[in-house]
NUGU-993545 format. One record per residue: x, y, z of N, C-alpha, C, O in turn; residue in one letter. Coordinates in steps of 0.2 Angstrom, whole numbers, plus 2048, in hexadecimal, padded with zeros to 3 digits. Example, Ala and Ser with C-alpha at 12.3 -4.5 7.8 and 13.67 -1.06 7.14 Angstrom:
2
8427E482783E7EA8278427F08278477EF82Aa;8407F58238447FB824840800827843806828s;
END
This chain:
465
8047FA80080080080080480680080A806802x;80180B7FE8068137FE8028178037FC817804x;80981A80880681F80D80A82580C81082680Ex;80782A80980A83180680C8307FF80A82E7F9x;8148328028188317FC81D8297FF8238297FCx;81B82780281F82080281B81A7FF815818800x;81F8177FD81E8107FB81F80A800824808803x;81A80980181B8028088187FC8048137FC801x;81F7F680381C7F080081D7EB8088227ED80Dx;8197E68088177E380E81C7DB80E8207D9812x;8187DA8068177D38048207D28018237D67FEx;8237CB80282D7CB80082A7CB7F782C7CE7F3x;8247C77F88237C67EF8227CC7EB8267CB7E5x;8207D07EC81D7D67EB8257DB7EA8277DF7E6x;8287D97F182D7DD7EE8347DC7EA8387DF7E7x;8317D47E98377D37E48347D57DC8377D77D8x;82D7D37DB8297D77D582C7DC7D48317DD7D1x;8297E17D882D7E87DA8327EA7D78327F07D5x;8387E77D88407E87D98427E47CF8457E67CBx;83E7DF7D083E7DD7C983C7E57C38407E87BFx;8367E47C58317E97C08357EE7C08357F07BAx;8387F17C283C7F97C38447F77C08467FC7BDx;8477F37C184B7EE7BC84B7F07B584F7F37B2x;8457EE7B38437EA7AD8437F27AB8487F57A9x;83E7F67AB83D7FE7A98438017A98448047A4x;8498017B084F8067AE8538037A98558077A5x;8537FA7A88577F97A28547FA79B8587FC797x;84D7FA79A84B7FA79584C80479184D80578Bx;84C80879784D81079685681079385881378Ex;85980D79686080D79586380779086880878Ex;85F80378E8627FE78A864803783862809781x;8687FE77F86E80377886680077186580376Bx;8617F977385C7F976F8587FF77085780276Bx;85680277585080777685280C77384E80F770x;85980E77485C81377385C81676D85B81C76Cx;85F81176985D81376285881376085681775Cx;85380E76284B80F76084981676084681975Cx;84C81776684882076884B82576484882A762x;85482376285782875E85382675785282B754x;85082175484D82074E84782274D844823748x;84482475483D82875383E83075483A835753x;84283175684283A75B84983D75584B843756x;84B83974F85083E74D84F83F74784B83B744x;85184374484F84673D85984973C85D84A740x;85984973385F84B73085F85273085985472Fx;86285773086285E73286885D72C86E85C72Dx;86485F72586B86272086C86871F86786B71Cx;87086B72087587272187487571A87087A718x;87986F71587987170F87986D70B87B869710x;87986970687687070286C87170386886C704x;8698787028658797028618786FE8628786F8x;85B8777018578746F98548776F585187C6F7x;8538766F085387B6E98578806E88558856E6x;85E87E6E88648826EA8658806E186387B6DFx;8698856DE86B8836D98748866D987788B6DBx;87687F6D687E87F6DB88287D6D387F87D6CDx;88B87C6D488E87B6D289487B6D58958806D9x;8998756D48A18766D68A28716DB8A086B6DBx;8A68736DF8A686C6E48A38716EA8A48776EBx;89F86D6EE89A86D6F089C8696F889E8646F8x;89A86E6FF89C86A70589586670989286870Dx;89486170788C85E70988D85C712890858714x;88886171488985F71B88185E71F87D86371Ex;88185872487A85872787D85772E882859730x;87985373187985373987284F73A86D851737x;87184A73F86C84874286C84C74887284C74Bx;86684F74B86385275086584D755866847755x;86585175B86584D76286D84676286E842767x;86F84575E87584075F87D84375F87E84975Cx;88283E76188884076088A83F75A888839758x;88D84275488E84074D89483974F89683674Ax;89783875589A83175989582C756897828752x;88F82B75888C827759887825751881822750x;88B82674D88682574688882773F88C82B73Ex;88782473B88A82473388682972F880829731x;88882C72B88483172788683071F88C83071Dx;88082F71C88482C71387E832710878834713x;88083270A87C83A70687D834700882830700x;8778346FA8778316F58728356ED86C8366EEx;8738356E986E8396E486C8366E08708336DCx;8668366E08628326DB86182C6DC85F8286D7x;86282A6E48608216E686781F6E38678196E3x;86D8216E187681F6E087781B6E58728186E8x;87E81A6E68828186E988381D6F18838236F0x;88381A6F688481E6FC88A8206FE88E81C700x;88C8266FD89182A70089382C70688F82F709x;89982970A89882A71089A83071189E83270Dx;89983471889883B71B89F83C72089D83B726x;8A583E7208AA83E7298A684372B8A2847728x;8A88427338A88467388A984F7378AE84F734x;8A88547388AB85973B8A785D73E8A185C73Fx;8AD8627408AD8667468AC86B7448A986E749x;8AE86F73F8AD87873D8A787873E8A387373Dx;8A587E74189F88074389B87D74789888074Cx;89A87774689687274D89586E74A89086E745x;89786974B89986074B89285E74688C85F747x;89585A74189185873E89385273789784D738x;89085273389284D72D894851726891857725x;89884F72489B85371F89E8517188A284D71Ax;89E8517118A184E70C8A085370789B856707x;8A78547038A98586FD8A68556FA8A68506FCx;8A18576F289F8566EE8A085B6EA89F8616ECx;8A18576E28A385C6DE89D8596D889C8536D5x;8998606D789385F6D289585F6CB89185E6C7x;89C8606C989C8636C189B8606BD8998636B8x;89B8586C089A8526BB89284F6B989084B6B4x;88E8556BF8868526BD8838546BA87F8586BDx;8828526B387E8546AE87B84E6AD8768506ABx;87B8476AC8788406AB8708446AA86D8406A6x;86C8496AC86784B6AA8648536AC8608556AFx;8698566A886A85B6A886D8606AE87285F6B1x;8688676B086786A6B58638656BA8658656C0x;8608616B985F85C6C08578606C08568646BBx;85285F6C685585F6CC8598576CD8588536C9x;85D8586D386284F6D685E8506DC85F8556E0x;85B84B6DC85A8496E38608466E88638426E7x;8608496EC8688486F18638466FB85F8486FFx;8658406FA86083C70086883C70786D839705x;86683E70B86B83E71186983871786483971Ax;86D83271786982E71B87082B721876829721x;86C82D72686F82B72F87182372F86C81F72Ex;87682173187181A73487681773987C818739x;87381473D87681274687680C74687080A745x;87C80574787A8027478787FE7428757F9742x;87B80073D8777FD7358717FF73386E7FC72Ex;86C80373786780273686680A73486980E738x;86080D72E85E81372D85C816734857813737x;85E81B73785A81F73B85782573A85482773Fx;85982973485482E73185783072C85D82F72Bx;85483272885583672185283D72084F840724x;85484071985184771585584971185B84A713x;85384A70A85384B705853852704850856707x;8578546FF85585C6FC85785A6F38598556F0x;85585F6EF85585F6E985A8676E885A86D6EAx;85D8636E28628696E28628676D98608626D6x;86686F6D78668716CF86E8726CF8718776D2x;87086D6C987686E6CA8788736C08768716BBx;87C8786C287A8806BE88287D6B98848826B6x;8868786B888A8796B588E87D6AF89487F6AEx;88787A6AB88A8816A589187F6A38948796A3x;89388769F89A8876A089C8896A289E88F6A0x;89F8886AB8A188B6B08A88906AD8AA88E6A7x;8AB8936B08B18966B08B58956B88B28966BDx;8BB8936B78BC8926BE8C58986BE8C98986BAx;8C489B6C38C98A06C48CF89F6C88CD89D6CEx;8D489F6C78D989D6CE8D98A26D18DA8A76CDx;8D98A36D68D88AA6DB8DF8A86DF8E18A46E3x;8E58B06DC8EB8AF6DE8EE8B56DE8EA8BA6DDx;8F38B66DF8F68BC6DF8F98BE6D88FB8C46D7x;8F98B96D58FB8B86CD8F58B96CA8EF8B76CCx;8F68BC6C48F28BB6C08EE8B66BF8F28B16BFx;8E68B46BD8E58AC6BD8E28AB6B58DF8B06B2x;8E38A56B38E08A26AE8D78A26AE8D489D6B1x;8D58A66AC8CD8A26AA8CD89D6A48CF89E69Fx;8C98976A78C78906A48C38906A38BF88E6A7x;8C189069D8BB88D69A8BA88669A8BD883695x;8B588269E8B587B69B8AF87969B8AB87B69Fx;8AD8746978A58706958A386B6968A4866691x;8A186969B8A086269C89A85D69789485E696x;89F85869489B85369089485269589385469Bx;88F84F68E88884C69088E846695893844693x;88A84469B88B83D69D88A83869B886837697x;88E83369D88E82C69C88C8286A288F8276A7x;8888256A088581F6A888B81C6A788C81A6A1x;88F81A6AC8938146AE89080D6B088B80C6B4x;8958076AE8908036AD8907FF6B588C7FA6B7x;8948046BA8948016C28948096C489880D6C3x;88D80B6C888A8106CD8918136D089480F6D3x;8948186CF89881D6D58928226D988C8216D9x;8968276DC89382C6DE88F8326DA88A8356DCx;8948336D48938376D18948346C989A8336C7x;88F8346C588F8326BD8958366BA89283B6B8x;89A8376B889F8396B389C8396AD8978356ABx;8A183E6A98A08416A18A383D69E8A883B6A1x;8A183C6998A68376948AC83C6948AD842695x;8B08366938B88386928BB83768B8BC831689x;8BC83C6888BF8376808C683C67E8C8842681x;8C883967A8D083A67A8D38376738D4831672x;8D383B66E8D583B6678DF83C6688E3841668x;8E08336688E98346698EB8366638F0833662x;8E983B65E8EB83D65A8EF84565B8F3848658x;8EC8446608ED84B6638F384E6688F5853669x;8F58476698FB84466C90084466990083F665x;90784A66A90B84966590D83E66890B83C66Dx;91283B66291283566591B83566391F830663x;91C83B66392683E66692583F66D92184466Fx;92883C67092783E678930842678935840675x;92E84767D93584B67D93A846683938842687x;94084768194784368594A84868694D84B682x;94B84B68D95084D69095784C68F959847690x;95B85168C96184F68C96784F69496C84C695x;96485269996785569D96284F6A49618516A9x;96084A6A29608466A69638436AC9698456ABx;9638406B096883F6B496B8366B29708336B6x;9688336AD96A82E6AB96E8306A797382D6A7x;96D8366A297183969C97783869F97C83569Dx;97783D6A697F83F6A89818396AE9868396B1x;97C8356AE98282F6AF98582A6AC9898266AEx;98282C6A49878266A198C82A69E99182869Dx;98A83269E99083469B9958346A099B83569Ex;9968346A799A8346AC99C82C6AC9A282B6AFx;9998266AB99C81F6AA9A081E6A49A581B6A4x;99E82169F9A081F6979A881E6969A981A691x;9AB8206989B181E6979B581969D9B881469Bx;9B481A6A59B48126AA9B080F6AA9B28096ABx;9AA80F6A89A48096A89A08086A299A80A6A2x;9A380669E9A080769799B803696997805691x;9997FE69A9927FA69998D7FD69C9877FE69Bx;9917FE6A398B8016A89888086A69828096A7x;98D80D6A098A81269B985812696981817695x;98780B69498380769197B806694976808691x;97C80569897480369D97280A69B96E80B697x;97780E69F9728146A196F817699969819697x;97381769796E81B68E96B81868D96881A688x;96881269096080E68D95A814692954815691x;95D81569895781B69A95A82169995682469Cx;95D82469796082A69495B82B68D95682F68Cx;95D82668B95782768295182568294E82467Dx;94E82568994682168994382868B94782B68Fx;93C82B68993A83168C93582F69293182B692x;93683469693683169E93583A6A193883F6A0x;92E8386A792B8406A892F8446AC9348426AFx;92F8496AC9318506AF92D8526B89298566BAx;92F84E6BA92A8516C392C8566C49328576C5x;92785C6C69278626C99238626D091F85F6D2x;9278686D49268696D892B86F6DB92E8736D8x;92C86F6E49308746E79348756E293487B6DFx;93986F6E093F8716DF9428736D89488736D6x;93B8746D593A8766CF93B87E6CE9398816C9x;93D8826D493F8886D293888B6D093388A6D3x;9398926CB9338956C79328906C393688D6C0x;92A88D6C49288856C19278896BA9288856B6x;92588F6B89248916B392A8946AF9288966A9x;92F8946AF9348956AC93988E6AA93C88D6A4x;9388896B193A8836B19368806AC93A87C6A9x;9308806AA92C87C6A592E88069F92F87C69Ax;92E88669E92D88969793288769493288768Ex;93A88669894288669694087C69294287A68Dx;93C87969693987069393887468E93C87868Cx;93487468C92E87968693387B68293287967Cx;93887D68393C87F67E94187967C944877677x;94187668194787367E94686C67A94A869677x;93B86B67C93986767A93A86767293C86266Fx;93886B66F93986C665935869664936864660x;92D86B66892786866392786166692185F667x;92C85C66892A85666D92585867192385E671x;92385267591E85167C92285268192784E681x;91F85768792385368C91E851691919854692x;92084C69691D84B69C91E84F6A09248506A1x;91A8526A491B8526AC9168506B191084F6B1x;91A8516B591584E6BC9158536C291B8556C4x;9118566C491085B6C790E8596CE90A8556CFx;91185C6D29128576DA91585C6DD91B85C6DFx;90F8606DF9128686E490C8686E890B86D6EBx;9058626E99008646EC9018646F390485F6F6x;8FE86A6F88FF8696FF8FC8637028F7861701x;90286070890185A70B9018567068FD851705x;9078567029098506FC90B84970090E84A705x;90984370090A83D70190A83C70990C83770Bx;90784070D90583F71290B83F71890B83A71Cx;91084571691684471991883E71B91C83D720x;91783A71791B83471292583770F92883D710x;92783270C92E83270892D83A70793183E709x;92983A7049278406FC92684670192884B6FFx;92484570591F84B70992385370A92885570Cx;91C85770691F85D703919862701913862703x;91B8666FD9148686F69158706FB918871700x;9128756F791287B6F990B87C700906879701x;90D88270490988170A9018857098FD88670Dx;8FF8857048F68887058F48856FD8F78826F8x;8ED8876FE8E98856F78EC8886F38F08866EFx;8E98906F38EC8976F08F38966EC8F38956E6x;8F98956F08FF8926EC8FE88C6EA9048896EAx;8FB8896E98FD8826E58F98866DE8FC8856D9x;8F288A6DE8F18896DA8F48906D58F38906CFx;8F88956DA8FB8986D69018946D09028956CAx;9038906D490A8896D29068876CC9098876C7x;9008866CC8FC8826C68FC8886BE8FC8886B8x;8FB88C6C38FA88F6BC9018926B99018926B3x;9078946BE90D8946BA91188F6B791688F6B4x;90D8896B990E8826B490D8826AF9108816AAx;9068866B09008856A790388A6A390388869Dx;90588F6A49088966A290F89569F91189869Ax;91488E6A391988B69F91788969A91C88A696x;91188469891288169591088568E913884689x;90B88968E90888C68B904887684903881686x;90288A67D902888679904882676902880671x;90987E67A90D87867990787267990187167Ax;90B86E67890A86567A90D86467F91386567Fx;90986168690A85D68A90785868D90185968Ex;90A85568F90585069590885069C90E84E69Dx;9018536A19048526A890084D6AB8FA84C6A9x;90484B6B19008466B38FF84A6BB90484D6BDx;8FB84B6BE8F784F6C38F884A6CB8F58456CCx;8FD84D6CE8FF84C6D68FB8466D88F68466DBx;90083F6D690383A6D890183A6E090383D6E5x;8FB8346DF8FA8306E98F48386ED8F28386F3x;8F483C6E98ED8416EA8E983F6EE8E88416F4x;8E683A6E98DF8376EA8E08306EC8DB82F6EFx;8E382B6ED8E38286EE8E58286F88E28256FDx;8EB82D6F98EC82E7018E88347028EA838705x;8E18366FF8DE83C7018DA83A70A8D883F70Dx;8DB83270C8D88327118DC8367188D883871Dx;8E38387178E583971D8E484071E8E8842722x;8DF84571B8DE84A71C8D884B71F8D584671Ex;8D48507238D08517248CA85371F8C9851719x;8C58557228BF85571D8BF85A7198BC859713x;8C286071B8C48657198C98667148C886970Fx;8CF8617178D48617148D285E70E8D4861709x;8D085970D8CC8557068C98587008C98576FAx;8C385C7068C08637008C58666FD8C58656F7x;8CA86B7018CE86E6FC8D286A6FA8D586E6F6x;8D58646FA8D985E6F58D385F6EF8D68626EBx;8CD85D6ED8C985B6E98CB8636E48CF8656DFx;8C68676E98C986F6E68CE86F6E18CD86F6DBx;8D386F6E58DC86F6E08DC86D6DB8DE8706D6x;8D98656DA8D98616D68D58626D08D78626CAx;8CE8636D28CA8676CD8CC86F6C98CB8716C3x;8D08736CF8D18786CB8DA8786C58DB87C6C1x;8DC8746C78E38726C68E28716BF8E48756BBx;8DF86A6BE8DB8666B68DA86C6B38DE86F6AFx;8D28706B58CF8756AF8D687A6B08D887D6ABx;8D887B6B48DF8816B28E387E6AB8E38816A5x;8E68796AD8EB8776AA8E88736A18EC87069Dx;8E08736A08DE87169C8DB8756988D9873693x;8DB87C69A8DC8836968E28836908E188768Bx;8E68806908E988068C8E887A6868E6875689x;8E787A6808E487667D8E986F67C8E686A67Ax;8F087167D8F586B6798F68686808FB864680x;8F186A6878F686568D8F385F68D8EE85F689x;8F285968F8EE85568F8F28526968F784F697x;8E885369B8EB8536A28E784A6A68E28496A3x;8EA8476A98EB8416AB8EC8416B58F28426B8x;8E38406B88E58406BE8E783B6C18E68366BEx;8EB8396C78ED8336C98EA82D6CB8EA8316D1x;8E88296CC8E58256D18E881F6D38E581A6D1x;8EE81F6D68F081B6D98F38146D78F78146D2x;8F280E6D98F48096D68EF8056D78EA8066DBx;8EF7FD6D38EA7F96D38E97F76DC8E47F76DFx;8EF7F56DF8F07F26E58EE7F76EC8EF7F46F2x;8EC7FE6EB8EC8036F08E48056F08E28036F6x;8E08076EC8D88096EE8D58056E78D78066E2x;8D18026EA8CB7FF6E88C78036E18C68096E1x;8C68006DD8C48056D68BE8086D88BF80E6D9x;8B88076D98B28096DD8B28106E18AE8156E1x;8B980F6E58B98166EA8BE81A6E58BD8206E4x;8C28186E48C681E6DF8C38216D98C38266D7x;8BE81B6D68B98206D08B48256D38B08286CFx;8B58256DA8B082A6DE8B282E6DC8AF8326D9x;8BB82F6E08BF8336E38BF8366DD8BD83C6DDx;8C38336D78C58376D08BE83B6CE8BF8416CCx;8B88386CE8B383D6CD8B38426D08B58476CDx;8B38426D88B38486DC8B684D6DA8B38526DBx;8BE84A6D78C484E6D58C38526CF8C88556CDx;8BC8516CC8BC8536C58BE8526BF8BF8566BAx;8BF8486C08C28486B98C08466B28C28436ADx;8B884A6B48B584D6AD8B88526A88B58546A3x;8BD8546AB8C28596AA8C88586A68CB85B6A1x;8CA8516AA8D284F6A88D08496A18CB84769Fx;8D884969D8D78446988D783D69B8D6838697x;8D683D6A18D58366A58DB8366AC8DE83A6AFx;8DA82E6AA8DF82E6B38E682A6B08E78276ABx;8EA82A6B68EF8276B88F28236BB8F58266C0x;8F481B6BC8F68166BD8FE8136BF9038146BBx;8FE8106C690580F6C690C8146C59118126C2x;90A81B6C790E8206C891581D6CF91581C6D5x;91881C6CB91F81A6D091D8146D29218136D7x;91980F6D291A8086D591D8046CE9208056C9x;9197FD6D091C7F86CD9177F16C99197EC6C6x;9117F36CB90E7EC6C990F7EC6C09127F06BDx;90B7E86BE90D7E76B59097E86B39037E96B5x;90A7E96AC9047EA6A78FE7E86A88F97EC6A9x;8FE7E26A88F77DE6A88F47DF6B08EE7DF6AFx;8F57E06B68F47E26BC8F07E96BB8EA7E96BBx;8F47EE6B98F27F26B78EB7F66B48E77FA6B6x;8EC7F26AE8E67F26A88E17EE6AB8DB7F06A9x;8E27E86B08DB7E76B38D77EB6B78D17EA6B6x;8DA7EF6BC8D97F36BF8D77FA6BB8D17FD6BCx;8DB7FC6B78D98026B28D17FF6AF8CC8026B1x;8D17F96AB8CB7FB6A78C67FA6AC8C17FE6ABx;8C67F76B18BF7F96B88C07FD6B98BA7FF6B9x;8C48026BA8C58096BD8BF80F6B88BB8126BAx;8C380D6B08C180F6AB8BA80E6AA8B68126A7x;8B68086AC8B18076AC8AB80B6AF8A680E6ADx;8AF8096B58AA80D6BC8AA8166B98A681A6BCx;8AD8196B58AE81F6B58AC8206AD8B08246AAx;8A981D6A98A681C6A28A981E69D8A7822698x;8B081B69D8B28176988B981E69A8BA820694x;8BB81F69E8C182569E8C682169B8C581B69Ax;8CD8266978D48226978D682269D8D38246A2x;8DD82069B8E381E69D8E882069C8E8822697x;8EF81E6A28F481E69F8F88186A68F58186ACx;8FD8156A59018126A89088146A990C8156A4x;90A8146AF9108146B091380E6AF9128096B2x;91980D6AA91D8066A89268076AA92B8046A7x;92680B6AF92D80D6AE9328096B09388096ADx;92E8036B89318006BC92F7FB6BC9317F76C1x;92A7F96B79257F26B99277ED6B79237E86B8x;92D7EC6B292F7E96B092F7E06B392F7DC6AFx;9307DF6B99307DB6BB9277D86C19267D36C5x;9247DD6BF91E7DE6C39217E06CB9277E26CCx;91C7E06D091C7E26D691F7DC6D891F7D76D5x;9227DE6DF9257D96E69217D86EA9207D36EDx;91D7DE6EB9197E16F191C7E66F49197E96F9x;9227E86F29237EC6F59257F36F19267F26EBx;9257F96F49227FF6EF92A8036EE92C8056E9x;92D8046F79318096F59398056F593B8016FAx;93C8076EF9438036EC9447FD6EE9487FA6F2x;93E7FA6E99407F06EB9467EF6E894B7F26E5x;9467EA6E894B7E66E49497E26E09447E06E2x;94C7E06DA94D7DC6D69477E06D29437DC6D0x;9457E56CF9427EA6CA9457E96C594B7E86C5x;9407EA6BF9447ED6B993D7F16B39377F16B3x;9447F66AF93F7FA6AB9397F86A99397F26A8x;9347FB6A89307F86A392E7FA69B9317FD697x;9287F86999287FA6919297FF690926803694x;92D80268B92C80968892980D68892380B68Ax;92881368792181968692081767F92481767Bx;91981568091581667990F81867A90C81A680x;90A81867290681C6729008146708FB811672x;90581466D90180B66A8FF805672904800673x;8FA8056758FA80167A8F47FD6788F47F867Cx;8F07FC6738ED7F36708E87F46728E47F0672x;8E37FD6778DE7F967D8DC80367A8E080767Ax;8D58036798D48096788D380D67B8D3813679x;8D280B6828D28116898D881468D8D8818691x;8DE81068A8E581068C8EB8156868ED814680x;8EA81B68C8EA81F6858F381F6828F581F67Dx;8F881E6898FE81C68990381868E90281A694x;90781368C90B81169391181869391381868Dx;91381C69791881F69A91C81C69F91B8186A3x;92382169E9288216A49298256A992D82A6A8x;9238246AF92182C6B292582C6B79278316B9x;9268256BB92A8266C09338276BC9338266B6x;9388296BF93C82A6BA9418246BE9418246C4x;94381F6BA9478196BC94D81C6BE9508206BAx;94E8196C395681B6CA9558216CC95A8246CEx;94E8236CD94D8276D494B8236D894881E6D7x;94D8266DF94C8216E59458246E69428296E3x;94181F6EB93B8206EC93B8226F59368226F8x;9428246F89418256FE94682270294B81F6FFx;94682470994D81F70F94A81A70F949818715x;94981570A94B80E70D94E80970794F80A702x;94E80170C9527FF70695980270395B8006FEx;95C80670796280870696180E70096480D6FAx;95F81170195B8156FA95E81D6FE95F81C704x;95F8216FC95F8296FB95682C6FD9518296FCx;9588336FF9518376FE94C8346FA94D82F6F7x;9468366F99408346F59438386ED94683D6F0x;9448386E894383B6E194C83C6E194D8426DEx;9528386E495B83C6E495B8356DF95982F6E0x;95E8396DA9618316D596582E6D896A8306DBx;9648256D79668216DA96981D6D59658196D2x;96F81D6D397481B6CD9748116CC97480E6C7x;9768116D49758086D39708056D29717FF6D0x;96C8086D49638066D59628086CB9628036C7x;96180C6CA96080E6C39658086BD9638056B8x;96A8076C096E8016BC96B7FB6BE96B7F76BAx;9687FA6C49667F36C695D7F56C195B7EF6C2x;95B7F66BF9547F76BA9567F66B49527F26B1x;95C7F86B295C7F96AB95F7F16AB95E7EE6A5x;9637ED6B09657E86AF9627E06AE9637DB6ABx;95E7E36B49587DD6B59547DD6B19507D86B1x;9537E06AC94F7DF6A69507DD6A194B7DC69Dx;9557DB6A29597D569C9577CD69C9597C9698x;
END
């Protein structure tokens, strides 16, 4: 019986019910089952941006939040048009939430849109709220500006009608085509190489070992740019001249947070300066023929940066391409990695992100080692997922295929030639991008990352025999 405000139980039975019953209620309020029930009935998706019926373009920062939880406690994936689910990190600017770069330039698959873009929470594997906005993506023919202390390039570029890809990404890419007609098929050879001036410093005590070295002396093999490239704009234009109508490669590898203070780790310190650097590149190159291949391991190590840090990585990358693709005779090529390092599904993401609706396609086995045929496995899935992009392969070192191991294995040797003729219509060139007898780093008894390595360089050219 109750007298006031106390409970008086009399009966032992009653109080062990009692002592049960109230058990039963504190765990059921507290158990991790109720809890999510209650978060799956009491929350709602709170999206920031983009706003709906917003008419957008560029790379885009999509960010939501579920109401009343920790963004700790829950996964956040954004998807358009019933796609492929996009997953959301963490951040903290402004107040804690869910966050991903997207870049719109690619979405034309049906025109201005509206795109349905659905933001969905889920805890547990299990959906606990969603919300949708409809957004117009204004493409056109954007103009994209370098904002520098330099004067900047305006770009004019147009993205192709789309192509469905025959496996769903994030985002539908533009068809990619590429007439190698256009491609002078002289690629430029440095005379002032560092193999040049090793055989001419062997040529009279080591006459064979000379021998080795003028088999990579006379093969053309890219130009990497970056810090130590001085005025890159002068440094390029002095190629340019001394090319005589040749092609030359370069590889451009000045992006902030290069290799993830890795071997390589480098690149100029802000956005602003790199993409100033971009355009004193394009400015070298002018009017010519060239092929560059676009900051090597970008996208592939784009994970060790923040959310932020990724955005303005995508940025770079996107504005970098349309800069340097202002020029009619450059033909640009972004990186993605190797077959053995990201998965084709997630890197056809990344590459879209990075706008390579833009670029003459992407870039393979830069300074590693798997083989042709590894490769080309990886490429035409790559190519597929991304509707029908080229290619180019690195064959500098692959000679022997991979070991497993990346930085100065042993028992390496050259690989096939640069040519133009590769038997596969997506594969627009094999190149020599990494340059055979630079070291790849302190290991392995190796010098700095990019210091020529004279024994190492003889041991490639030998083992190939």
């Amino acid at each position: 019986m109750q007298l006031g405000n106390q409970i008086i139980i009399k009966s032992p039975y009653a109080k062990t019910f009692f002592v049960l019953t109230l058990f039963v209620i504190v765990f059921s309020l507290f158990s991790p089952l109720t809890l999510e029930w209650s978060f799956a009935r009491a929350s709602s998706v709170n999206v920031w941006w983009p706003e709906s019926g917003k008419h957008m373009q560029g790379l885009q920062p999509f960010k939501a939040m579920v109401e009343g939880i920790s963004t700790d406690q829950y996964e956040m994936y954004w998807q358009v048009d019933g796609g492929v689910r996009n997953h959301m990190d963490n951040n903290s600017k402004d107040y804690p939430h869910k966050e991903a770069a997207v870049d719109l330039n690619g979405w034309s698959w049906h025109g201005s849109g509206p795109y349905h873009v659905n933001f969905i929470a889920e805890q547990n594997g299990q959906t606990i709220a969603e919300n949708s906005v409809d957004i117009y993506v204004d493409n056109g023919e954007p103009s994209v500006e370098v904002k520098s202390s330099v004067e900047p390039i305006k770009v004019e570029t147009t993205i192709a009608e789309a192509k469905q890809p025959e496996v769903k990404v994030a985002v539908a890419p533009a068809k990619v085509t590429l007439q190698k007609s256009d491609i002078s098929s002289s690629l430029y050879v440095s005379a002032n190489s560092p193999a040049a001036k090793q055989a001419a410093e062997w040529r009279a005590s080591r006459p064979n070992d000379a021998a080795s070295m003028d088999v990579l002396a006379q093969t053309p093999s890219a130009q990497w740019l970056g810090s130590w490239s001085g005025d890159v704009e002068q440094t390029v234009a002095k190629v340019m001249n001394d090319a005589q109508g040749k092609t030359p490669v370069f590889i451009a590898y000045n992006i902030p947070g290069r290799d993830c203070g890795g071997y390589s780790a480098g690149g100029v310190a802000s956005r602003d300066a790199y993409l100033q650097w971009i355009v004193s590149l394009t400015k070298g190159i002018g009017s010519n023929n060239a092929i560059v291949v676009l900051e090597p391991d970008a996208l592939a190590g784009i994970t060790c940066l923040d959310a932020q840090g990724q955005a303005d990585r995508m940025l770079m990358l996107n504005t970098a391409m349309k800069t340097l693709k202002s020029n009619p005779g450059t033909k640009v090529y972004l990186d993605a990695g190797h077959a053995g390092w990201i998965d084709a599904t997630t890197m056809a993401t990344r590459l879209t992100q990075a706008g390579i609706a833009a670029a003459d396609g992407f870039a393979l086995n830069v300074s590693n080692f798997d083989s042709i045929d590894v490769e080309n496995a990886f490429g035409g899935d790559l190519s597929n997922k991304l509707g029908g992009a080229h290619y180019i392969v690195d064959t500098s070192r692959n000679g022997n295929g991979s070991s497993g191991e990346w930085c100065n294995p042993s028992g390496r040797a050259i690989g096939k030639s640069p040519t133009f003729s590769t038997g596969n219509a997506s594969i627009d060139a094999y190149l020599w991008l990494k340059t055979p007898g630079e070291s790849d780093g302190n290991c392995n008894g190796g010098p700095n990352a990019g210091t020529w390595w004279p024994d190492y360089a003889l041991s490639l050219v030998n083992n190939s025999h």
